[in-house]
C-alpha positions, 0 to 999 in steps of 0.5 A: 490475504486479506482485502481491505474494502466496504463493497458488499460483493468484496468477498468475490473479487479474490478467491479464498481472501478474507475481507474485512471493512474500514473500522474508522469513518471516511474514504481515504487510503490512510482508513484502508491502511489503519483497518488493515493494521488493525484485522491483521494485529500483526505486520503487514504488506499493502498494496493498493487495488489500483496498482495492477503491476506491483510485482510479488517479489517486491512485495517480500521484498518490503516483507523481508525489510520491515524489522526491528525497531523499522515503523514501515517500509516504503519504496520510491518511485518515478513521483516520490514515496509510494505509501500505498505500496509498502510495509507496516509494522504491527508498532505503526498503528497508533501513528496512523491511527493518530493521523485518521483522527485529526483528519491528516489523511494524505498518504504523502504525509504518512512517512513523516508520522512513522518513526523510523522509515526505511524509504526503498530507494528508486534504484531498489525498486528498479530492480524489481520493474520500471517504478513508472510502470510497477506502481501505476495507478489505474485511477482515469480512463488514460490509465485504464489504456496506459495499463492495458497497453502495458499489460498487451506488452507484457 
């Protein structure tokens, strides 16, 4: 496992994850997405860590999607494509890397940049949980409630 972050007390939040930082300037996702791509020199699964519910099957799931000439794997949810829970092959990084450097940094562009997307239907990550509920992003207050609720529930 490898954690994608700058904070200086990263390497206690998971217990035996490697942590490495950003390689490009700024703070975007699409810079946590490159930096992860770039330390794994390999195919990688990312998931963001404000996403408390995305189950591990989905996770192989993408995993077990993401190969051949696939760019990347993304799912959709409840809102549209969920880049910040998806798979990347090793191929995808000259195209996010392109995007980091002229400043195109919204996540909801990315598929766009990618040759060859598989966009995991709605109805396939249904299998796996309410997409409304597994990729819920604990970004406000009401998320923090809206989650621990879930999470009371569960």
């Amino acid at each position: 496992m490898l954690v994608i972050s700058n904070d200086p007390d990263a390497a206690d939040w998971i217990e035996d994850a490697e942590v490495a930082g950003d390689v490009l300037p700024g703070r975007a996702s699409l810079i946590g997405i490159h930096a992860a791509l770039v330390h794994a020199a390999t195919d990688v699964v990312v998931v963001a860590w404000d996403m408390p519910f995305v189950p591990a099957t989905l996770l192989e799931a993408l995993r077990r999607r993401l190969h051949g000439s696939v760019g990347a794997v993304i799912p959709t949810g409840a809102h549209g494509l969920e880049p910040a829970c998806a798979a990347y092959a090793a191929g995808a990084l000259p195209h996010i890397e392109r995007r980091v450097k002229t400043g195109e940094l919204k996540l909801a562009d990315l598929a766009d940049a990618i040759p060859t997307v598989d966009r995991m239907a709605a109805s396939d990550v249904a299998r796996f949980g309410d997409p409304d509920v597994v990729f819920l992003n604990v970004n406000h207050p009401d998320d923090l409630a809206r989650a621990e609720a879930i999470a009371r529930a569960l």
